[in-house]
N, C-alpha and C positions, 0 to 999 in steps of 0.2 A: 320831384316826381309828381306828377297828375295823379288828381284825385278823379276817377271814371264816376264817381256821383256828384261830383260839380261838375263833368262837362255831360252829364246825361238830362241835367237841370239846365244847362245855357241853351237859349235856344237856335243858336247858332251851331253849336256842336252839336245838339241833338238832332238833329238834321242830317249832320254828317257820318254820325254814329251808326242812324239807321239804313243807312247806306251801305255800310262797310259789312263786307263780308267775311269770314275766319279765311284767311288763306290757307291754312296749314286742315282744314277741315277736309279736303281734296284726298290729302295722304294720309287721315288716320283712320283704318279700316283695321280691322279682324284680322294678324298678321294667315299668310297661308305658308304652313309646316311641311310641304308638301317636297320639297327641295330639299329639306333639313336632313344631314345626317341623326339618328337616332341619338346619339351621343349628345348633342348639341338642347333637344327637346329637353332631354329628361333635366339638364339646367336652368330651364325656364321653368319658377314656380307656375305650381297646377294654376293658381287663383289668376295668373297673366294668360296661361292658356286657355284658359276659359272665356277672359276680354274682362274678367272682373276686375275693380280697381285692387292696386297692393302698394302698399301707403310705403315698400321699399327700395321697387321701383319706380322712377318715374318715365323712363321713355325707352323702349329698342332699337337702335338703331342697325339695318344691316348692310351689309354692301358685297359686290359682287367681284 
């Protein structure tokens, strides 16, 4: 595995680094509950509805 503080010190990669942008930053937004059946909400701890972090989840994923 890469070490991200040896290739932030090359300066060839650090070049490239600051370059690159979060892909995934696009889709992570403030879910909206708004489609949620009632049922569904009260399963999502408060601390996730709120956007604050909770160290026992790490991601939601939903689908349609």
């Amino acid at each position: 595995m890469l070490d991200l503080d040896a290739l932030k010190n090359d300066p060839s990669w650090s070049k490239l680094l600051e370059q690159s942008v979060d892909t995934w930053a696009q889709y992570e937004k403030p879910l909206d509950y708004s489609e949620w059946p009632i049922e569904w909400i009260k399963q999502v701890p408060k601390p996730v509805r709120e956007g604050k972090p909770y160290e026992r989840i790490d991601s939601i994923m939903l689908t349609k």
